[in-house]
C-alpha positions in Angstrom: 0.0 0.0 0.0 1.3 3.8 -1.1 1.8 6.1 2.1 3.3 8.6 -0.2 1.9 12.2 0.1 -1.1 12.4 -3.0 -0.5 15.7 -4.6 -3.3 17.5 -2.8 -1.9 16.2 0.3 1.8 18.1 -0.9 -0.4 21.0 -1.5 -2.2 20.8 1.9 1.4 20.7 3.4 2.8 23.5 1.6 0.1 25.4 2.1 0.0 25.5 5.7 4.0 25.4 5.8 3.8 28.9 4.2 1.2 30.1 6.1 2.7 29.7 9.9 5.6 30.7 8.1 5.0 34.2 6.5 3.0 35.2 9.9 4.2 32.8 13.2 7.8 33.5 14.0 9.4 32.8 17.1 9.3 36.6 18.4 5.4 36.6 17.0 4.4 33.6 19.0 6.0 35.6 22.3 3.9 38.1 21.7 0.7 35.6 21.6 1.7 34.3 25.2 1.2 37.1 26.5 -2.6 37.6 25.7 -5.3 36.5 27.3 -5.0 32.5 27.8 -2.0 32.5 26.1 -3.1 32.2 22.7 -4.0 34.5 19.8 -7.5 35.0 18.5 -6.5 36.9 15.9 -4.1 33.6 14.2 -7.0 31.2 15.4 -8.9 33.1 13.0 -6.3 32.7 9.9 -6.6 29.0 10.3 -10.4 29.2 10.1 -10.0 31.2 7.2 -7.5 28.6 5.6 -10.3 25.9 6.5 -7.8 24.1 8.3 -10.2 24.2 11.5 -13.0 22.0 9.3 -10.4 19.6 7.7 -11.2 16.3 9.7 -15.6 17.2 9.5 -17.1 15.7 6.7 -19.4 17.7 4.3 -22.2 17.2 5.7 -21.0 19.1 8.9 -19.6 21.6 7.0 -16.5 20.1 6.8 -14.0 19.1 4.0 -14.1 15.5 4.6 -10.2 15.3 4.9 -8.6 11.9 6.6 -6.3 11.2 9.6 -3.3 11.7 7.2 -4.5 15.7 6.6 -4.9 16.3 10.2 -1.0 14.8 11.1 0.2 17.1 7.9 -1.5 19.7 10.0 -0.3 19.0 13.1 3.5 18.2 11.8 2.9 22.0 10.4 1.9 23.2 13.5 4.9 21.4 15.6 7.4 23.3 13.0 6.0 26.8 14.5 5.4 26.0 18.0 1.9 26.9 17.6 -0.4 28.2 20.9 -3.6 27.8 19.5 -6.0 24.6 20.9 -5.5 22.9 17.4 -5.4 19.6 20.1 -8.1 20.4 22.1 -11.0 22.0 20.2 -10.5 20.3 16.4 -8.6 16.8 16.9 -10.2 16.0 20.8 -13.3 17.9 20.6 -14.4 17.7 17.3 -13.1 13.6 17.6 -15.8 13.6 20.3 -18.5 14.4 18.0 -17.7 13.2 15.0 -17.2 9.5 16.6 -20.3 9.8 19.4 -22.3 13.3 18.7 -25.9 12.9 18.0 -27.0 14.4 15.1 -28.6 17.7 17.6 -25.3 18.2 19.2 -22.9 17.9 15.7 -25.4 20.8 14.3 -25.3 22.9 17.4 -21.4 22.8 18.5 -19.1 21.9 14.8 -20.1 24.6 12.8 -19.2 27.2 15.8 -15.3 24.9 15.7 -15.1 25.2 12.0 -15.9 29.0 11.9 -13.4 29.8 14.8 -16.1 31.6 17.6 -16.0 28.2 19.6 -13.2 26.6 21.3 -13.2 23.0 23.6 -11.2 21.2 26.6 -11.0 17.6 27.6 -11.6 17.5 31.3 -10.2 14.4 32.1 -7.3 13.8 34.3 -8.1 13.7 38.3 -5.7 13.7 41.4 -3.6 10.0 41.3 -5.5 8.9 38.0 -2.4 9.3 36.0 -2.7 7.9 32.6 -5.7 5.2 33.6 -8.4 6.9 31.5 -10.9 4.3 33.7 -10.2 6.2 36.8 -12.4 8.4 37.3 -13.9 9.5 40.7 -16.1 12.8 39.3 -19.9 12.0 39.4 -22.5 12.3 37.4 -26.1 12.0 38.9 -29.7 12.2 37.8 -31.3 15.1 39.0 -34.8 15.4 36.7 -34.5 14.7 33.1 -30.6 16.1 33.7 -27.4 15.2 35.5 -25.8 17.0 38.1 -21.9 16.9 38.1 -19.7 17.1 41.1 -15.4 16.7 41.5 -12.2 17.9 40.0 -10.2 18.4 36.7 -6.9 18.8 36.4 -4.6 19.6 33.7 -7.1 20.9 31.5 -5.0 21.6 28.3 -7.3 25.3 27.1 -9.7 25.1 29.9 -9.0 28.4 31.3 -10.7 30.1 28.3 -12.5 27.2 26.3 -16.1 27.6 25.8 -17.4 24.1 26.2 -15.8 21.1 28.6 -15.9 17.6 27.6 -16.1 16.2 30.9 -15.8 12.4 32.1 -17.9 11.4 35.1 -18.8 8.4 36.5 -22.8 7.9 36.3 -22.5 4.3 38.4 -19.8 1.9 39.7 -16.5 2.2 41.5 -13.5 4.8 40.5 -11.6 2.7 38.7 -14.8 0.5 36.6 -15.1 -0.1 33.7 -18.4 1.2 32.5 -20.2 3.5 34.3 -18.2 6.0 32.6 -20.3 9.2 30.6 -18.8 11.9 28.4 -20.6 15.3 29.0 -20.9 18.6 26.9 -20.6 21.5 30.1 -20.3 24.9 29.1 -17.3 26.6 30.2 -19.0 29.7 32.3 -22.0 27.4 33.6 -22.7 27.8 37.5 -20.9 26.0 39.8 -17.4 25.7 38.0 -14.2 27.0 39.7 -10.7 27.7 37.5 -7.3 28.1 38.2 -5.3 28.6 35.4 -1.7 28.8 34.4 0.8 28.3 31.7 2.6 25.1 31.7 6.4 24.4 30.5 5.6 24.5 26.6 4.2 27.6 26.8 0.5 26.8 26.5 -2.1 27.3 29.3 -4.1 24.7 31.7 -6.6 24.8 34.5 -7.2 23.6 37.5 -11.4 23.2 37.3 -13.8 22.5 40.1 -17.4 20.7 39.5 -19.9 21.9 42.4 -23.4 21.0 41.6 -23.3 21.7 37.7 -26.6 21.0 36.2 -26.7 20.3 32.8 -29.2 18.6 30.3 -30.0 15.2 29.2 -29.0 16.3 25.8 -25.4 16.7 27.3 -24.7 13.8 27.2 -22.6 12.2 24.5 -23.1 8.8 23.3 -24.5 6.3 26.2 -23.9 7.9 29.7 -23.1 4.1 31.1 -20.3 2.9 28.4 -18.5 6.0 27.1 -15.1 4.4 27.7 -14.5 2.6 24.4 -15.0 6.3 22.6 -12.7 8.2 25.1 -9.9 5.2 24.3 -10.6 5.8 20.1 -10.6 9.5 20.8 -7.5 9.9 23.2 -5.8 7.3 20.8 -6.2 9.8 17.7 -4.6 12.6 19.9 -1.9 10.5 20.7 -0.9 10.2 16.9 -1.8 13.6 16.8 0.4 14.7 19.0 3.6 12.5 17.8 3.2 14.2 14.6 3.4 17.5 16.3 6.5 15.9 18.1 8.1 15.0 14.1 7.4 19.0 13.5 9.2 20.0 16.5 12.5 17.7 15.8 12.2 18.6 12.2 12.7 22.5 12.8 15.0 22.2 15.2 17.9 20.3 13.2 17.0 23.0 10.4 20.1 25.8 10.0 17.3 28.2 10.7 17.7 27.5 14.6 21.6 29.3 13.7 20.8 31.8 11.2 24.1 33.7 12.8 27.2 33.5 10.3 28.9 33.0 13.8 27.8 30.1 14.4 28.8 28.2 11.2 31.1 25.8 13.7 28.2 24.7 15.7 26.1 24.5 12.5 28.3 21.7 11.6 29.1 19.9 14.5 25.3 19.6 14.5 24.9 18.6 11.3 27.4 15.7 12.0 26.5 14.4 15.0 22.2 15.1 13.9 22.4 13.8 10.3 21.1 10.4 11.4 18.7 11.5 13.7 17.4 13.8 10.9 17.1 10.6 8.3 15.3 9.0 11.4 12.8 11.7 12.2 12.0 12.0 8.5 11.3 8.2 8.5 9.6 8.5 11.8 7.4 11.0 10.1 5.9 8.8 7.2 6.0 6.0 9.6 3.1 7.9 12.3 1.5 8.5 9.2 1.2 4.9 8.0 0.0 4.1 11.8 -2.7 6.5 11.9 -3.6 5.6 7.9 -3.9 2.0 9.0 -6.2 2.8 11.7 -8.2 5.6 9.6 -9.4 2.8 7.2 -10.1 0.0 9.8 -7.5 -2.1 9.6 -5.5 -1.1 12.9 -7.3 -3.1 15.7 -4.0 -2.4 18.0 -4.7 0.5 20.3 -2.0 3.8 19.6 0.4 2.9 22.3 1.2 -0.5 20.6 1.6 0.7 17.1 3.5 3.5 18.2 5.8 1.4 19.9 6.1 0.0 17.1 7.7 2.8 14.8 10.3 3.3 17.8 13.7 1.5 16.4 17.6 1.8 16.5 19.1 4.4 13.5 20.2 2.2 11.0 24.0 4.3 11.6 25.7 2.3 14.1 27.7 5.5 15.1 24.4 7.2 15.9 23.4 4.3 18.1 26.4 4.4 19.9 25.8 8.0 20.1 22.5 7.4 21.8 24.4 4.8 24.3 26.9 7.0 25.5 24.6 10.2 26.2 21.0 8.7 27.0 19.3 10.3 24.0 16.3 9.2 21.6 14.6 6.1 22.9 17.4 5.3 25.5 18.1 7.5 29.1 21.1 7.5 30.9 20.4 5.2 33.4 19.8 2.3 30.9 23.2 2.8 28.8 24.6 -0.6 28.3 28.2 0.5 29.4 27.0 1.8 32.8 26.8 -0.3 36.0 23.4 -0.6 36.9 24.0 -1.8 40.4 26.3 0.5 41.8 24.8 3.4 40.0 21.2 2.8 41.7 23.0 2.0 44.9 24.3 5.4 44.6 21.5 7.1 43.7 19.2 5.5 46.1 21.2 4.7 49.4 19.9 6.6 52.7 23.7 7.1 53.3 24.9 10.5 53.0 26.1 10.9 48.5 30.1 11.3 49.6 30.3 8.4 51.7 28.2 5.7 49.6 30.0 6.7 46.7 33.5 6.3 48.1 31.9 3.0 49.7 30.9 2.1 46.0 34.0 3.1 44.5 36.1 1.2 46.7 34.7 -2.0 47.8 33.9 -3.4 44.1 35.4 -6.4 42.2 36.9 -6.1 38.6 36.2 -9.5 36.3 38.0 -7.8 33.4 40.5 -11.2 32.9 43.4 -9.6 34.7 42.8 -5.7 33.3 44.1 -3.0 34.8 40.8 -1.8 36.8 41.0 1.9 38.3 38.2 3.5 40.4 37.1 6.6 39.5 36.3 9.7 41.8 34.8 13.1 40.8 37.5 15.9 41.2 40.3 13.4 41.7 40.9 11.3 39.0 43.6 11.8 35.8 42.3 11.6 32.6 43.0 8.5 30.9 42.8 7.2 27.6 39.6 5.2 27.3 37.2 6.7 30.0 34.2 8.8 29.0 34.5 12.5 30.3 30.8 11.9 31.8 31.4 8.4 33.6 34.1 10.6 35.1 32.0 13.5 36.1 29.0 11.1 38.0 32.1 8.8 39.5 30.8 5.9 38.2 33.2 2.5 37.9 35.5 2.3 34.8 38.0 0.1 33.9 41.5 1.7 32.2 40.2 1.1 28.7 36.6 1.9 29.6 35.0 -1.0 30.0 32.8 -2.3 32.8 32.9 -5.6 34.5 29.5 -7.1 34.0 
């Protein structure tokens, strides 16, 4: 099967390329931060112009009926620029919501606001300890007339500070962590009884902290069946998930471009880059059309695999043996530096982890160890203290881990 770009795909791209490009700039997107939720109304408005915001509707919403493969070109594009906006949150999560469970009532009232621009969404999902367990969930939902009353806390809320409708999860029966008994809920954002705290998080978009007290809403909020809603958070959260890789591919892209060192200046650290980043670059390109082919698989039925599997799957070592190495030796792309196969585990974790004050337990580790190196010179190695000598890494020197004189460890 082809999972080249078709030529209005390559259009798509280049259109939206050229877009953030001629008007999203690094000093731009400074200046968007610093207005009201941290986002700018004003270039949420030039991608509802570009009909970038209906691209994943179909027609008959009012949409252009463009795949999963559109919305990662999209996204990818929106990666490059660094882009504030709730892209995310309102078109790929929200709209997701709607397009896979909206009755026909709530698809008329809410996608056309999306596709014009006037209406932004939030996923209210994550709760205190519920990490990533998208079952746990402790907020209820009760009957109160033909309605639902919903009571308990968001947090995390990527664009709920200023969004105008919450898709909230709460629990309608069962235990926290259940199954079903899990409902999905339209809530608008300024209804009674809802709290915020907002505030910018390290990527320079904005969250909130929201509070549920008592907020009445209708039986027509309700999306899909109140009891079993899970199955359609899972599809939904798994389309962000791709979603959000392909951002990830923008990001990595731009950043081994020579536009991150536009200074003549820096023409020596342009190439050191450009050595030690050429594999990783042929790697991101490949992880690129790789997400794609995951996403395009499950866009016409044939992934049954949920996201995190089949992402997984596109993680691999570069194909470079020198990059790999590279990737040992520093803890970079797939691998940290705890897991590097020339470190020793043990002692390493030992000192990291003893109660016994750092300078002691690492003289204790450095001193009472064993060397099986078949009669190699072995020779401890102590921040500060040690000689260089050929065969050591600088950084095994600099955390005083164990290294033998030609730098290998005993196993």
């Amino acid at each position: 099967m082809d999972f080249d770009l078709s030529e209005e795909q390559r259009l798509l791209k280049e259109s939206v390329d050229g877009l953030l490009g001629s008007s999203y700039d690094f000093d731009q997107r400074k200046k968007y931060m610093a207005e009201k939720g941290g986002w700018s109304k004003a270039a949420w408005s030039k991608l509802a112009e570009q009909g970038l915001l209906g691209l994943p509707f179909s027609e008959d919403d009012g949409g252009f009926g463009a795949g999963a493969i559109e919305t990662m070109i999209v996204m990818e594009a929106l990666g490059k620029a660094l882009v504030l906006e709730p892209y995310l949150a309102t078109v790929v999560i929200g709209g997701g919501f709607l397009r896979r469970g909206g009755s026909a009532e709530q698809k008329a009232a809410h996608i056309p606001s999306i596709i014009d621009g006037s209406k932004t969404f939030a996923f209210s999902q994550l709760e205190k300890n519920s990490r990533y367990d998208l079952q746990d969930v402790s907020t209820t939902a009760k009957k109160k007339g033909a309605g639902w009353a919903i009571d308990g806390e968001k947090f995390v809320v990527l664009n709920g500070e200023t969004a105008d409708t919450l898709i909230v999860t709460a629990r309608t029966r069962g235990g926290q962590r259940d199954a079903g008994g899990i409902g999905i809920f339209l809530v608008p954002g300024n209804a009674r009884g809802i709290a915020k705290k907002g505030y910018p998080t390290q990527d320079g978009l904005h969250a909130a902290d929201i509070t549920f007290t008592g907020v009445e809403v209708g039986a027509d909020a309700a999306i899909g069946d109140p009891e079993n809603g899970l199955a359609l958070i899972e599809r939904v959260v798994d389309d962000a998930r791709i979603a959000m890789c392909a951002e990830a591919v923008g990001v990595m892209d731009e950043s081994l471009t020579d536009r991150q060192f536009p200074d003549p200046a820096a023409s020596r650290r342009r190439h050191v880059r450009r050595r030690r980043a050429g594999p990783q670059h042929v790697d991101v390109r490949d992880h690129g059309g790789r997400f794609r082919r995951c996403q395009g698989t499950r866009h016409r039925g044939g992934g049954s695999e949920s996201a995190d599997r089949q992402i997984a799957k596109v993680r691999r070592p570069a194909i470079d043996p020198a990059a790999w190495r590279h990737r040992h030796d520093h803890g970079s792309q797939d691998r940290s530096l705890f897991q590097a196969a020339h470190h020793d585990r043990k002692h390493l974790w030992r000192y990291r982890l003893s109660p016994a004050p750092r300078h002691r337990q690492r003289r204790v580790d450095l001193s009472h160890t064993d060397c099986h190196c078949r009669g190699e010179d072995f020779s401890p190695v102590i921040p500060g203290r040690a000689k260089r000598e050929p065969g050591i890494h600088n950084h095994d020197r600099a955390y005083g881990f164990r290294a033998c004189a030609k730098g290998r460890i005993p196993e």
